[in-house]
N, C-alpha and C positions, 0 to 999 in steps of 0.2 A: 220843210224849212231849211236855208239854208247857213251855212256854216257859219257865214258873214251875219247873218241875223241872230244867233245865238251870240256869237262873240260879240253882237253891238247888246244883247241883252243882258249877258255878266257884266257887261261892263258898267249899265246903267246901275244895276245894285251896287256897284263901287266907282261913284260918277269922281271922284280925283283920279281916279288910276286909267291907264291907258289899257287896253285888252292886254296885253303880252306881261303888262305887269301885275293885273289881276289873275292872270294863270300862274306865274310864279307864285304867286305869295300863297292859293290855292293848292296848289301839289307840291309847295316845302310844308303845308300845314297838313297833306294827306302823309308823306312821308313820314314827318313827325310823328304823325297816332299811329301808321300801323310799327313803328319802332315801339310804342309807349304800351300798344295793346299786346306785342310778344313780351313785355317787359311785364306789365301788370297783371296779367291773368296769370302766371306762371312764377313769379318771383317769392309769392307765398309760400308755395311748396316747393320754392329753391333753398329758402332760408328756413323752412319747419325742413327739409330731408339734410341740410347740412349740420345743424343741432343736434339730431339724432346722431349722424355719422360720429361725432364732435363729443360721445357720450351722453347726453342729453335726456333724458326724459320724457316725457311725450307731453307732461303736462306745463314743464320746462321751457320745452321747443317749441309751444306752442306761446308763449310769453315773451320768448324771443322776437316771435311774426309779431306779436302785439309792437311791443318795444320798435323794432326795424321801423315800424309805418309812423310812429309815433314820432318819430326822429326826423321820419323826410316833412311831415305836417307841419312841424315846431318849424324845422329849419327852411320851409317851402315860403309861410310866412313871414319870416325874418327877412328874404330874400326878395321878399316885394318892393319893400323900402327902397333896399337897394336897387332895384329896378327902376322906382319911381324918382332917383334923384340921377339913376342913367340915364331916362329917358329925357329928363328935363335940358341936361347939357348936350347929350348925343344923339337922341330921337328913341323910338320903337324898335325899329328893325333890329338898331346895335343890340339893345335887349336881347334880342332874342336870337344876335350871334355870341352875345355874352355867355348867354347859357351855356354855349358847348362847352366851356372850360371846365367846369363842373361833372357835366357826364364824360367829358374825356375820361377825367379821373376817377370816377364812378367805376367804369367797365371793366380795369384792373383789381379793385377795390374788391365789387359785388366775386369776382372770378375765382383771385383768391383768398375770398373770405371763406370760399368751402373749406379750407383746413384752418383758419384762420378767423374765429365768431368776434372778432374786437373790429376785426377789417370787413366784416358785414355792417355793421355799425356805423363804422365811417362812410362804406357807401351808401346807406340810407341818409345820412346829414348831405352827403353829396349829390346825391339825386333828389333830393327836397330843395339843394340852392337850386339847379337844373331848374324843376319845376317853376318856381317862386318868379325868376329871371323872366323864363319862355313864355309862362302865361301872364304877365307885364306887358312884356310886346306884342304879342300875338291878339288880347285885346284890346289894348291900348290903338296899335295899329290899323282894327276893325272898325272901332269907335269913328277913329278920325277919317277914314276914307271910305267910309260906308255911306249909304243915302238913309237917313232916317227912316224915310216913309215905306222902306222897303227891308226894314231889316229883318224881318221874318223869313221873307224869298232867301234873304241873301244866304243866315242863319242855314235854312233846311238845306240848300245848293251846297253848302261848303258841308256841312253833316250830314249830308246823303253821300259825300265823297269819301269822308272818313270814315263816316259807317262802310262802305265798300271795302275801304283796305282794312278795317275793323274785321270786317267775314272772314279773311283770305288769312288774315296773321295769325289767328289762334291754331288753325288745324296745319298751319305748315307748322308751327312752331312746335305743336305737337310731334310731328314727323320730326324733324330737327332732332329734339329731344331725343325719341327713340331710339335713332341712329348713331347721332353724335355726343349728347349728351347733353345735360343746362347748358354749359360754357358758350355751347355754337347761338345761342339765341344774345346773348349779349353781345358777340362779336356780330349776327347780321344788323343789331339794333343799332351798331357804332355806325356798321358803314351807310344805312338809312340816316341818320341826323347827319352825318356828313353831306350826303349828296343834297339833302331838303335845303342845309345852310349856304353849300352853291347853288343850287337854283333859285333861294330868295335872294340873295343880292345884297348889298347894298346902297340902290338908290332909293329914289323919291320917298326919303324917311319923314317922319313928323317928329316934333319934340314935343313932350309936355310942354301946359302952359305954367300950370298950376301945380304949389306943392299944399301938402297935407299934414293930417297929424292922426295920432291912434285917436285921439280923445274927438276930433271932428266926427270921425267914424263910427264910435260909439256913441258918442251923441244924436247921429244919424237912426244908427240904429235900435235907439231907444224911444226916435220918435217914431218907427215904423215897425214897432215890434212883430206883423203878422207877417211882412216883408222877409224881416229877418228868418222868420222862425222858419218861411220857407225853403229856403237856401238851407237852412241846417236839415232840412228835413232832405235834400237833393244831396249834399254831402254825406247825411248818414246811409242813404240808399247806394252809394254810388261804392264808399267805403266797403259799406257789408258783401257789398256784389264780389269786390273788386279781390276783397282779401278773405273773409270767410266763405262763401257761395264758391269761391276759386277753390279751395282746400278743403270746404268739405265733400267736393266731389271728387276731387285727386285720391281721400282716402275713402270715399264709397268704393269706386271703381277702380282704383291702386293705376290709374293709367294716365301718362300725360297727352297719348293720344285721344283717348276720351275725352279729357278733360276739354280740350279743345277741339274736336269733330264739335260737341254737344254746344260751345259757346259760338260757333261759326256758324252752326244751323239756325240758332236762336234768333244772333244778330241779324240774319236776314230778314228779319220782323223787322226791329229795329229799322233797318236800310227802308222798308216799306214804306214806313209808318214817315221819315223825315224828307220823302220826296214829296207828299202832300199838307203838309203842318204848317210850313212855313209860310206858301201860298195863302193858305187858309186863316190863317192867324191875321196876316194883312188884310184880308176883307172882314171878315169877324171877328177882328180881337180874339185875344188869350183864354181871355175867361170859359167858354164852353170848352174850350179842348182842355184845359187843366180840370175841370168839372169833371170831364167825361173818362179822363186817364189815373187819376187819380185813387177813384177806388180800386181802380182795376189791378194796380200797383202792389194796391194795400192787399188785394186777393191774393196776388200769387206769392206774395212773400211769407202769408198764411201756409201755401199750399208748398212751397218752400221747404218750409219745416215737418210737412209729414211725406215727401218724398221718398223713393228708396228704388225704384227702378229706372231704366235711362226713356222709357217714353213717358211716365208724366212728370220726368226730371225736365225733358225737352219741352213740354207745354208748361209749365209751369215759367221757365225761364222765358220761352217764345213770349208770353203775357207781360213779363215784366218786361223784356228787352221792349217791346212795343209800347205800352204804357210809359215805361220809365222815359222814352226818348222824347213821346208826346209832351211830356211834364216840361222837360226839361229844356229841350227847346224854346215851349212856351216862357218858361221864366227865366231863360236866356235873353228872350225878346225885349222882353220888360225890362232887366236889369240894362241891357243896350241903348233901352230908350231914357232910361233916367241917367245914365253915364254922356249921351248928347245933348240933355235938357242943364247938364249941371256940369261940376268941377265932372271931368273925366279921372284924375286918380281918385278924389274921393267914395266917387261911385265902384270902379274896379276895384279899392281896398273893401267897401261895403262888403259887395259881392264878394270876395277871397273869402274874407273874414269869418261869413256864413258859412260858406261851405268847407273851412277849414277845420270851425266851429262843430258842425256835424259830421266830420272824417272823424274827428279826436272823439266824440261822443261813439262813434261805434267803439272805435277800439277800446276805449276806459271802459265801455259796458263788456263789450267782449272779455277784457281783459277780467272784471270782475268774477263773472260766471266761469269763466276756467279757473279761478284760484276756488270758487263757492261749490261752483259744481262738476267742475272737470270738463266740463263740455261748452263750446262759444254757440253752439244751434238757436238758445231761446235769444240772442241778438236777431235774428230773424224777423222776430215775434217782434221785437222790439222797432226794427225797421219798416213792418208792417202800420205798425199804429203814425209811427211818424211820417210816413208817407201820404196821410190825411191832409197833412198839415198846409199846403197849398190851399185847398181846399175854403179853408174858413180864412186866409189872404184873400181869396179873390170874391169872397162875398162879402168879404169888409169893404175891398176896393172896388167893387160895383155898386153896394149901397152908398159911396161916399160921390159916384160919379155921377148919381143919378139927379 
């Protein structure tokens, strides 16, 4: 196949965009995650070892990590809005050059918050505007220059790409660490959103058409409550992964190169699993692959929690990384397709909402069980059950389609 025939096929899944402007906006969004994935799996056990350092507690420092995420979620939120009334006057893209202002300020923030747990704090409100901003634009911008009929291809093509720099960031970041210490992962994360924000550009942006309101949204999703519940069910998996599964491997194995050898391996599952899904989803619908991943999800998050050595730490994760991407991709697909069928803010606040919805559910549950029982593990247990939850979504919405 040749080269010309690939690049006329990316481009047909993004039929506005010219070839050259569909790879940019594809490798600022690859740049971006592997910045977001040294950020994420590691910044848990930057702010539980800085707390300790800081006098702390263990059961203290561990209320902190609660608190930190709780901060960027609230404030990730908040920052939608204001995404949504940028995008209406200025387009997408601005969005998601807007964002950098925010993690500019972030990286100092997060850096010297090690001696400094008030200016940890600030950087989690600051990396939550970040977030709130970037994924504004970033789907906002999908929506509108995407091909409907294809958005499953398009979906797996651009997460099969990030999932690649997803593999490759956690075990250097590890190395990093080793060597030079947290601070070096924040400084390569800076110079990553730097380079993504010049290579997206700013041309051939969209604006909003249409504005919104909290109470549209909640009305939305009180008429689609299995909809909803799924998306919280995707945000509480995503959360548990992202901030306890990160930390309580750091203090299984006390190592931040482990921590990330073990999440780089895994992800390659992941990578597998989203080169095929999204093809697939296009001729068969969602419904059998959220079926099929689903329980699978709910297993290993079981198996999760009675872990303790690093090979069935690695199959345990491998299962979810695979399962979890199936999921989520697929209800990616669907939230994309009801975001081009309707108001596109409407639909992207839905979707945030849900899965902000189920970020803040891990943490308050986690958070509880460490004040109840000193330990966040049975969040696990918890992420397991909810992980079902798709599940009786899409037999609602197959009995309704039939």
């Amino acid at each position: 196949m040749s080269f010309s025939h690939i690049e006329h096929r990316h481009n047909s899944l993004f039929y506005h965009l010219k070839p050259s402007q569909f790879f940019r906006f594809m490798m600022s969004s690859v740049l971006r995650i592997a910045a977001m994935s040294l950020i994420g799996i590691f910044s848990s056990v930057y702010v539980y070892e800085s707390a300790l350092a800081n006098g702390k507690s263990h059961i203290n420092a561990l209320l902190i990590v609660v608190v930190f995420y709780i901060l960027i979620e609230v404030t990730k939120y908040a920052f939608l809005y204001i995404g949504e009334k940028a995008s209406i006057q200025k387009g997408f893209k601005f969005c998601i050059w807007l964002s950098g202002i925010p993690f500019i300020l972030f990286i100092p923030s997060i850096i010297f918050g090690g001696n400094n747990l008030f200016l940890i704090l600030i950087a989690g409100i600051l990396l939550g505007g970040h977030a709130g901003l970037y994924w504004w634009g970033y789907h906002g911008y999908f929506v509108k220059a995407g091909d409907s009929k294809h958005y499953g291809e398009g979906i797996g093509k651009i997460t099969f790409l990030q999932t690649t720099a997803s593999v490759a960031a956690p075990i250097l970041g590890g190395i990093s660490i080793s060597i030079f210490g947290f601070s070096s992962i924040y400084v390569i994360a800076f110079a990553l959103i730097c380079v993504s924000l010049l290579i997206l550009g700013t041309d051939h942006d969209y604006k909003q058409k249409h504005d919104t309101s909290i109470q549209e949204v909640a009305d939305d999703a009180s008429r689609h409550p299995l909809s909803f519940l799924s998306l919280i069910s995707r945000g509480m998996s995503q959360q548990t992964y992202g901030v306890f599964w990160a930390l309580y491997l750091f203090l299984l194995f006390n190592s931040a190169f482990e921590l990330g050898a073990i999440t780089s391996v895994s992800l390659l599952f992941a990578a597998f699993a989203v080169m095929f899904i999204g093809k697939y989803n296009d001729k068969h619908g969602e419904i059998r692959a959220i079926l099929f991943a689903s329980p699978i999800l709910s297993i290993a998050w079981v198996l999760r929690y009675f872990v303790f050595t690093v090979a069935p730490v690695v199959v345990a994760n491998s299962m979810a990384s695979f399962s979890g991407q199936v999921v989520h991709v697929s209800i990616d697909e669907l939230m994309y397709k009801k975001a081009n069928r309707e108001h596109t803010a409407e639909a992207l606040l839905y979707r945030e909402l849900g899965i902000v919805g189920g970020m803040l559910g891990s943490l308050i549950t986690a958070g509880m069980f460490i004040l109840i029982l000193g330990d966040f593990k049975p969040v696990f247990l918890v992420a397991a059950l909810t992980s079902t939850l798709p599940i009786f979504y899409v037999i609602n919405h197959y009995g309704r389609s039939r």
